[in-house]
C-alpha positions in Angstrom: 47.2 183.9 -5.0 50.0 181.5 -5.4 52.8 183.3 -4.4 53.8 181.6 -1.4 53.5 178.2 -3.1 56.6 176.1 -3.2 57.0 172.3 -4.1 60.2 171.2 -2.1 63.0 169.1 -2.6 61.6 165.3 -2.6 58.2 166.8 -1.9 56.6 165.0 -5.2 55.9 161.7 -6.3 55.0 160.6 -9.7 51.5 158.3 -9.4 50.5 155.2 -10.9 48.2 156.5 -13.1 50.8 155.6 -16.8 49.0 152.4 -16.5 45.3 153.3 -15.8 44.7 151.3 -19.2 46.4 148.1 -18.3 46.5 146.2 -15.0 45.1 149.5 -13.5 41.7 149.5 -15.4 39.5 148.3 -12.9 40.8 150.8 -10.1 39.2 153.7 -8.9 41.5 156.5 -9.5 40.6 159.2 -6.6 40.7 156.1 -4.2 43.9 154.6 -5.6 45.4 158.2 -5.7 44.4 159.0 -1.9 45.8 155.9 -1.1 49.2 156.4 -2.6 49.2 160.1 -1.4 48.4 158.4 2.0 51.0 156.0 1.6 53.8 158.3 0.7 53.0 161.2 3.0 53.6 158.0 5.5 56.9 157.1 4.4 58.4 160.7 4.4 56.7 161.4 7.6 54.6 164.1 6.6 51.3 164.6 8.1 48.7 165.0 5.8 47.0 167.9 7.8 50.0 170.5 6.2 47.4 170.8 3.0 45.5 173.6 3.4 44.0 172.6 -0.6 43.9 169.6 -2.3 43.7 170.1 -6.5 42.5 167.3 -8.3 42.6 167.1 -12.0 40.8 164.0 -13.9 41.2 163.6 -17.5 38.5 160.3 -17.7 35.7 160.7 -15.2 35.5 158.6 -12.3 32.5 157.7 -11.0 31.7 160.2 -7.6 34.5 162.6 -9.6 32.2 165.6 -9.0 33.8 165.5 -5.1 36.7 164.0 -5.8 38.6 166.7 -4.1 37.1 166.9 -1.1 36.7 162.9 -1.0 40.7 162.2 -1.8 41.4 165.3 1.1 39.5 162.6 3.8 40.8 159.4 2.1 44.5 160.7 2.7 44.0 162.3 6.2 44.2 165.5 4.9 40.1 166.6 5.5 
């Protein structure tokens, strides 16, 4: 299923999320994540459309989590 799945060279990022408890409580993670996917994508010139799947993982529950996926996908311009 996976075989052809690569993460390149500067392709990642590392999100926000190490301070979810502090300054951080009060966002919405999916929203804050699209956004900072959004935002990224943008500033390596990527167009968000080269996702053919988006994989979200959550481990607190946000609240509208159950299509987080999907949601984060049209958030980021990916959907």
């Amino acid at each position: 299923m996976l075989s052809k799945a690569y993460i390149p060279y500067k392709g990642y990022y590392s999100s926000p999320f190490a301070r979810w408890q502090g300054s951080m409580a009060n966002e919405h993670a999916i929203i804050l994540a699209a956004e900072t996917t959004k935002r990224w994508l943008a500033e390596k010139n990527m167009d968000p459309a080269v996702f053919d799947y988006v994989y979200l993982g959550l481990t607190v529950h946000q609240h509208q989590g159950f299509y987080g996926g999907p949601w984060a996908a049209g958030l980021m311009g990916a959907g």
